[in-house]
N, C-alpha and C positions, 0 to 999 in steps of 0.2 A: 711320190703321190701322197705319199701318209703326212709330211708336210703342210700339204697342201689341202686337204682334207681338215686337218686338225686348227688351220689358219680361215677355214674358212669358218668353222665351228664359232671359230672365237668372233669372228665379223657379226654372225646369223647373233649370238649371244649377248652380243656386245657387252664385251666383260672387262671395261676399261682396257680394250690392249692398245699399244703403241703399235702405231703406223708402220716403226721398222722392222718389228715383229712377223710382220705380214707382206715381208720381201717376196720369200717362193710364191704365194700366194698372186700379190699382184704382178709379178711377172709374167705368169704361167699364162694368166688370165688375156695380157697384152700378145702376147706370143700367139695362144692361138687365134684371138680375133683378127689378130694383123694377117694370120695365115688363110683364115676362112673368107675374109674379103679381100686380100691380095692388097695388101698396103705396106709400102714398108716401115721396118720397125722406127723409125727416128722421126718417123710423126708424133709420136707418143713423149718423145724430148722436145719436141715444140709446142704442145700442148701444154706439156710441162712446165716450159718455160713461159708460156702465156699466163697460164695460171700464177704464176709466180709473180709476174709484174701486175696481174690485174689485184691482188691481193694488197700487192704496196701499194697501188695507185687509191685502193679503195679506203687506206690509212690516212692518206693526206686530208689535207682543207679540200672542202668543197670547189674552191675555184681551180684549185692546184689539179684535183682531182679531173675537172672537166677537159683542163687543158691537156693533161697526159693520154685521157680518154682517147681525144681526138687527135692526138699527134703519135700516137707510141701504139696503146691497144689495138684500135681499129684498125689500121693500117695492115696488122700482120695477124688479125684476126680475120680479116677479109679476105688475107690471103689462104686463108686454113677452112673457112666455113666449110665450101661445099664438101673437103674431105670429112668435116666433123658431121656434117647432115647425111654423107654418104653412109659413114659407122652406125648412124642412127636409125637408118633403117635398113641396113643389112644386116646386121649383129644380132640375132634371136636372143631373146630376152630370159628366156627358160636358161642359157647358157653362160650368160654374161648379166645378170640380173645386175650387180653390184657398178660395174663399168659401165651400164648404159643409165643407171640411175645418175653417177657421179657428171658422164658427159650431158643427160638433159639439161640438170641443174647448172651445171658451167657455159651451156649455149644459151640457156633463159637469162640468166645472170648477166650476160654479156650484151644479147640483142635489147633486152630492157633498159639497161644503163644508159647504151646507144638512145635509143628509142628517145630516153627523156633527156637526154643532150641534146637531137636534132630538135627538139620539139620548144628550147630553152626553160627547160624543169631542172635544173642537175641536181638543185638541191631536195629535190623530192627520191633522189637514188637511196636507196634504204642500205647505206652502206653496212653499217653493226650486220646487221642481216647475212648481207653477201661475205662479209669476213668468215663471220659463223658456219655460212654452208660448206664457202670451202674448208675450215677447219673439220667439218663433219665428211667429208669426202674418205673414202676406205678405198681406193682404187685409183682415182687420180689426184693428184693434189701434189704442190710441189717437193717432190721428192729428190730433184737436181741431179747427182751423182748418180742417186740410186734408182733415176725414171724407169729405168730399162736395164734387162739383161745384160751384165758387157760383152758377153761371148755372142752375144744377140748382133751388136752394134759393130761386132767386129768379124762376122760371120763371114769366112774365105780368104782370111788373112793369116795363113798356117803361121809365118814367122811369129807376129805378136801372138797368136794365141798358144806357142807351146813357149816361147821364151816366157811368160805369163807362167803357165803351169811349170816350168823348171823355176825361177826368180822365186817361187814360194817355199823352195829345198829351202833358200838362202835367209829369206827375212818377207814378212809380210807386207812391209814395208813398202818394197818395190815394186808390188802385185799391187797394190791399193793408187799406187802411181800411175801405173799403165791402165787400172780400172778407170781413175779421174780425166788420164789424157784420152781415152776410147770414147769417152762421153761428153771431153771439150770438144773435142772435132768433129760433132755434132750440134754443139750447144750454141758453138762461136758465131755461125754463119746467122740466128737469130736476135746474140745480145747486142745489147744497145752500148754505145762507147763505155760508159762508166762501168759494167757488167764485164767488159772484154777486160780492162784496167784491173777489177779486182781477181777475176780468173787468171790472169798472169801472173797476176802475184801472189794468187795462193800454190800454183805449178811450180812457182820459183821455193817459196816458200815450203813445200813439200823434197824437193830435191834437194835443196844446201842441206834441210835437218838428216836427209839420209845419209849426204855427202857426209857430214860429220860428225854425225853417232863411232863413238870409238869404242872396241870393244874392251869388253869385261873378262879378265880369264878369272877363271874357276878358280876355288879352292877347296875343292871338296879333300873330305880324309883319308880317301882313300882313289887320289887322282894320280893314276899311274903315267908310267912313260908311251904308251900307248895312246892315255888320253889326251896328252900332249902334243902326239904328230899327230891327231886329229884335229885337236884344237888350232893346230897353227897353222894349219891344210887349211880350216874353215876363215881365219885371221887373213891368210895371204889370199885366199876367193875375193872375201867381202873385199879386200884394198883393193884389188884389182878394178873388181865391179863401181866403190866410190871416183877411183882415177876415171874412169868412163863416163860417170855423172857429172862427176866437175868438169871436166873437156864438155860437155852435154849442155852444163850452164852457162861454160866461156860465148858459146857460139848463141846461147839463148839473149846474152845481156849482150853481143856486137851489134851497135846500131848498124854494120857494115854488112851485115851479115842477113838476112830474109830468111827466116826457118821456121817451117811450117807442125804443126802439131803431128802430120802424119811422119814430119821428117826427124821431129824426137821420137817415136813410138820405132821410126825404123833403124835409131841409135842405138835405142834400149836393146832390140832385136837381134839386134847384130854383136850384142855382149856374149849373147846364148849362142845362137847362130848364125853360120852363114849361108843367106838365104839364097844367091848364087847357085847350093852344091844339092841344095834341096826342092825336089819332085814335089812339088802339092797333091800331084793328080796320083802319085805311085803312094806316097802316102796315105790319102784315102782309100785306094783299092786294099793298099795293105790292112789297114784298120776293120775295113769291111770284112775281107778273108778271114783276119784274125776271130772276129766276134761270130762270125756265123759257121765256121770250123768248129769253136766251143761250144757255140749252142745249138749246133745240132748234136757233139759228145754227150752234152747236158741229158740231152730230147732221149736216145737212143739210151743212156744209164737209167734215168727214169725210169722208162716205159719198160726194161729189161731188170729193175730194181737189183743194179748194181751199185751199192750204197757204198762200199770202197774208191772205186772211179770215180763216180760222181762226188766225193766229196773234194777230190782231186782236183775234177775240171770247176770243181765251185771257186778256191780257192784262187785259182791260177786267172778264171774270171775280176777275182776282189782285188787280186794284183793290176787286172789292167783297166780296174773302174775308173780313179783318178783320173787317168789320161783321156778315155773315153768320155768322161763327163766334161771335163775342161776343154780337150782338144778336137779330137776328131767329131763328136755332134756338129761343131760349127763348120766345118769343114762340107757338110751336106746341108740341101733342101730341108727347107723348115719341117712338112712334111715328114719326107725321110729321118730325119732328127728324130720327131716326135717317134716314131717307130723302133728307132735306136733303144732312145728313153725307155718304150715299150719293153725289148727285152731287158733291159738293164736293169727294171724295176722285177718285172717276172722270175731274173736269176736271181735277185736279191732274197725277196720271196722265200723262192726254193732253199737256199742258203740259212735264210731265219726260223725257217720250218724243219731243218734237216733235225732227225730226220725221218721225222712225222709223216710230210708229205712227198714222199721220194718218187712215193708210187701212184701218184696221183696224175692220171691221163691228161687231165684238163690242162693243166699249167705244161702241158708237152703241147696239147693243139696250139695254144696261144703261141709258142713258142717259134711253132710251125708257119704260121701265116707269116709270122713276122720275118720269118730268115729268108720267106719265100721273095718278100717286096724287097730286103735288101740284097738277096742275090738279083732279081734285077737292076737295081741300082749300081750294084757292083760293073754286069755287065755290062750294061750302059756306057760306063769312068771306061772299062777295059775296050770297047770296038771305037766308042771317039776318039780314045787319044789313042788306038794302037798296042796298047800294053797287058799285059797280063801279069798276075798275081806271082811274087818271086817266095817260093817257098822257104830258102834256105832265110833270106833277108826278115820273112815271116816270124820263124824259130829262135832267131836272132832277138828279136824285139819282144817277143814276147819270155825268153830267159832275162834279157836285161829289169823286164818290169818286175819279175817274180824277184829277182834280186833286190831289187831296189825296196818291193813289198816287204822283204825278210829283216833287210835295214830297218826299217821304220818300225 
């Protein structure tokens, strides 16, 4: 939240920042409106992408302009309205000040255009205008990759989203990959031929150069034989992982072959793992158990200002953030998420303050409510599907992350 807080400072100040700057910011923002009036999130990538071609349309010649108007915008802005007028008057404005300023300006911009097309004005459209407002847009405006969340967009899909959080051990590379195909497979169903044409070929374009990045070995002066069976441990991963991409691209360029974007993300998937042997639904109880087992430790060190333990259970928390941030939030109700989030930020808190505020009751109440709505949530996953929480399996997951934390 201090992200997000400090991104909005810069919006309220307007201190020349860049757009990209202000990712946490306008994400956060989309997330919860989409949650407060029950929309889903890939309205906001359609939006996006409206925004995006109204923007080119309003660069062309005026006749060019009209004809696109009326053949391209409208058509799929018709299709969107009554969602864009629904946000506009559900969305409280004390909340979302910035989002609902960005969507008036983008629905008057639009109906106006229209307006003096039907009317045969076109060239009375103040296009310089409307370029400018949307370039002045802090919340929506075409952002493309970066519209939305990708954990957002990919929310209940465990395989991509922990193959995703593993694939970043390896190289950024193939995180930003599976970022770009999370967000074609939303984008697709609205571009226009040419738009589909270029998105191919930047996805193709993005995997050959992974495919054939070769690596670099070190030569530090003091690189020992140790650093060697690691380095060649990481050499023989990465080849494996390209061999999978190139077979990945064979099947992407056979015109014989029909392969859908959800069926490369579940190639990439299936590098990490195999989704076959894995539980979603035990996975998240496990997740659940895990965080709310700690943070009641947390709650109870606190309030008992046991400052040894608790620094203990901090730590063993920082080990399992990563995962929790990347993987299991998507794994729940937007809601529930946002309450995850909640404690996640509350342990942090406690952790940055240690150990100032150990003994501070307040950040144990907050603590409290929160573990109370995820242990329902928990029990919920455990009486639908039958299952209950496997301790040893618990213990297990939660030494591998402390491991993996100590590595790093």
């Amino acid at each position: 939240m201090k992200k997000y807080y400090d991104q909005l400072q810069k919006i309220q100040n307007w201190d020349n920042f860049k757009r990209d700057d202000l990712i946490d910011y306008i994400h956060h923002q989309k997330t919860e409106a989409a949650i407060q009036i029950n929309i889903t999130p890939d309205l906001w990538v359609a939006l996006d992408y409206i925004i995006h071609l109204t923007e080119a349309v309003l660069k062309k010649p005026k006749i060019e302009a009209e004809k696109d108007f009326k053949t391209i915008i409208k058509p799929i802005f018709d299709k969107y309205n009554s969602k864009i007028e629904k946000i506009l008057r559900k969305i409280p404005e004390e909340d979302h000040f910035y989002l609902k300023r960005d969507l008036k300006s983008f629905h008057h911009l639009i109906c106006h255009s229209i307006n003096l097309i039907d009317k045969g004005l076109p060239h009375f459209i103040p296009s310089y205008l409307f370029i400018q407002t949307i370039g002045n847009m802090s919340v929506l405006s075409p952002l493309h990759e970066n519209t939305c969340d990708w954990g957002t967009l990919a929310r209940g899909n465990y395989p991509v989203l922990i193959s995703r959080h593993i694939s970043k051990s390896f190289t950024n590379e193939l995180s930003d990959i599976i970022n770009f195909m999370i967000w074609l497979k939303f984008i697709l169903p609205h571009a226009i031929p040419e738009d589909r044409s270029y998105l191919r070929k930047k996805m193709l374009t993005m995997l050959e150069g992974f495919a054939s990045n070769k690596h670099e070995f070190k030569t530090n002066v003091d690189y020992s034989t140790k650093s060697l069976v690691i380095e060649l441990r990481e050499v023989i991963t990465r080849s494996f992982i390209q061999e999978q991409i190139i077979d990945l691209i064979g099947k992407i360029k056979d015109p014989e072959i029909r392969i859908t974007i959800e069926d490369c993300l579940d190639h990439i998937a299936a590098i990490f793992i195999d989704a076959d042997k894995v539980n979603q639904v035990k996975t998240t109880v496990r997740d659940l158990t895990i965080v709310i087992d700690l943070a009641r430790k947390i709650v109870d060190s606190v309030k008992q200002e046991e400052r040894p333990k608790l620094m203990n259970y901090l730590l063993t928390f920082r080990a399992l953030r990563p995962v929790l941030l990347t993987v299991s939030r998507y794994m729940l109700d937007p809601k529930i998420d946002l309450e995850l989030c909640r404690v996640i930020e509350t342990v942090d808190y406690i952790h940055e303050s240690y150990p100032c505020y150990a003994s501070n009751n307040e950040l144990g109440t907050i603590l409290d409510a929160s573990i109370k709505i995820l242990e329902t949530e928990r029990e919920v996953f455990c009486a639908t599907n039958s299952i209950s929480p496997n301790k040893e399996a618990n213990e297990l997951f939660v030494a591998k992350m402390i491991h993996i934390y100590a590595q790093n």
